[in-house]
C-alpha positions in Angstrom: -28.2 94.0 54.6 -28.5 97.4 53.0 -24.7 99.1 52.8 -25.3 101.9 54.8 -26.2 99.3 57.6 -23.3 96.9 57.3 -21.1 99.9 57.4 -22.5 100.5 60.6 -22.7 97.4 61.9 -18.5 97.4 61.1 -17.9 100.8 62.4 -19.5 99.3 65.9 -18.3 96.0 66.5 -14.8 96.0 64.5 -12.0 94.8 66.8 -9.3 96.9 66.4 -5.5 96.4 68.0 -4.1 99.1 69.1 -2.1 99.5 65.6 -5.3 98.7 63.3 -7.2 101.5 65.1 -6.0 104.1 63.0 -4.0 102.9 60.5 -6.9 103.1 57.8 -7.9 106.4 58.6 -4.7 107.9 56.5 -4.8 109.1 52.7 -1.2 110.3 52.5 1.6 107.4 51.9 4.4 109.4 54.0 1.6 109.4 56.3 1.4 105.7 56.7 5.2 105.7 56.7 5.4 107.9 59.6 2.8 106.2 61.5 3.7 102.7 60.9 7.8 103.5 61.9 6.3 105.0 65.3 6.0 101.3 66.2 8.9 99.7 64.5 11.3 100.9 67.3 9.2 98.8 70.6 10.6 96.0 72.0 9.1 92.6 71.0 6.7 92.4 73.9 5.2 95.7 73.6 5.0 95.2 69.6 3.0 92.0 70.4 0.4 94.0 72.5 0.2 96.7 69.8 -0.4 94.3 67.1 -1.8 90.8 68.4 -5.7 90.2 67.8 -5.8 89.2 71.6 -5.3 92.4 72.6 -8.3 93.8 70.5 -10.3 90.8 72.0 -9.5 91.8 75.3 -10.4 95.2 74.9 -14.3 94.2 72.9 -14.7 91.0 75.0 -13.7 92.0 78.8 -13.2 96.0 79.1 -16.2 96.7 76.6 -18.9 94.5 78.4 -17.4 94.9 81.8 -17.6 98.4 82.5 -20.8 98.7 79.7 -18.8 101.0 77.3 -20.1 101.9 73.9 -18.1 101.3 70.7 -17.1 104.8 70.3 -15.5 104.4 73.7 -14.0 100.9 73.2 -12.5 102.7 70.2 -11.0 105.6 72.8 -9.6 103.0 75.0 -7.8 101.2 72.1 -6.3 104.7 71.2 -5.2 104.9 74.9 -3.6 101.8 75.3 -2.0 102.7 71.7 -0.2 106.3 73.3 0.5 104.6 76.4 2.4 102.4 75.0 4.4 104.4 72.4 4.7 106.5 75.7 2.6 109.7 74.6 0.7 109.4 78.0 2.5 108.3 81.3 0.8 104.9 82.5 0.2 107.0 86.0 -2.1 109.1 83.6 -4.0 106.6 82.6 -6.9 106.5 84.7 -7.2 110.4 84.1 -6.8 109.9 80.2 -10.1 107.5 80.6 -11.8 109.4 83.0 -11.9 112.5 80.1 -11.7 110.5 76.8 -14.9 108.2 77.9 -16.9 110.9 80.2 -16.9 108.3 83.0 -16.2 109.0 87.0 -13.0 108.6 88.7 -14.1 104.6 90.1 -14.8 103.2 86.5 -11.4 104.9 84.8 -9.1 103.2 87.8 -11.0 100.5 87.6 -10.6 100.5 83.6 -6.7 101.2 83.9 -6.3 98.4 86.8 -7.6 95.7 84.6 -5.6 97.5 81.2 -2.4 97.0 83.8 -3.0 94.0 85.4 -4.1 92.0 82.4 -3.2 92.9 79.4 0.1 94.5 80.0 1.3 91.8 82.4 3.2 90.0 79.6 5.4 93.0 78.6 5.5 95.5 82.0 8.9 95.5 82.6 9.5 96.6 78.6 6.8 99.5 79.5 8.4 100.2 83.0 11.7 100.7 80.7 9.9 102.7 77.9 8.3 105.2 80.1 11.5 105.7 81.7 13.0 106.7 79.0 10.7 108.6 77.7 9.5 110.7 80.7 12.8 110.4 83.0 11.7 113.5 84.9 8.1 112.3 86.3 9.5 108.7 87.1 13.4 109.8 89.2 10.7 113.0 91.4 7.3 111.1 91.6 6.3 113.5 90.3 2.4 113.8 90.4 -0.1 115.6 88.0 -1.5 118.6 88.4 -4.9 117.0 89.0 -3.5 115.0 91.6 -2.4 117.7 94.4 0.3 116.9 97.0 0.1 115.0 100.0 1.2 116.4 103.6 4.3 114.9 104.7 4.7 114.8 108.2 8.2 115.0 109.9 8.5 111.6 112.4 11.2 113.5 114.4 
């Protein structure tokens, strides 16, 4: 196979962990650095998701073929999962993040972040219940709700 083609072929079926997904893409050694101590701080069972081959397996062999997503957007999920848990995006946001990352309606991104939830987070969601926390303390003590999202009526039961 010709190079140009088997650098294709890579660039569309690699499996990438959340970690892997970028880690190559830097020049720059303190870049590295600063990437790679981003994920020495999560506790064990969130460092397992970000770095275990089963997580890139579940992301090529169930999310890709389930909802028909291309590579590019197999790749966007991976990055997703990735800030979700180092807590860049609130889990609740998830869904939205999908929706705009991989151009796909409303249905397909909850469905997406459902099975992202369900499945592969299931071994460490208390860890990522107590990361988010922490890291967005003002969204999870309100409820607070996106912009996106609007308000819902309350009605007074008096």
């Amino acid at each position: 196979m010709p190079e140009e083609q088997q650098q294709n072929f890579l660039d569309n079926y690699t499996y990438h962990t959340p970690y892997s997904i970028d880690v190559f893409r830097f020049n720059n050694p303190e870049d590295i650095e600063q990437y790679m101590n981003r994920f020495r701080k999560l506790p064990e069972k969130i460092n397992f998701l970000v770095f275990d081959f089963s997580s890139a397996e579940f992301i090529q062999d169930v999310l890709v073929p389930t909802f028909n997503l291309s590579p590019r957007q197999g790749e966007d999920v991976t990055k997703i999962i990735r800030d979700v848990l180092l807590c860049y995006i609130f889990v609740v946001d998830m869904a939205k993040e999908v929706q705009n990352r991989l151009s796909v309606n409303s249905d397909i991104a909850d469905n997406i972040a459902s099975l992202i939830i369900s499945k592969l987070f299931a071994p460490a969601i208390e860890d990522i219940k107590k990361e988010q926390a922490a890291a967005f303390p003002n969204r999870i003590k309100t409820g607070q709700q996106t912009p996106d999202e609007g308000t819902r009526p309350t009605v007074n039961q008096r």
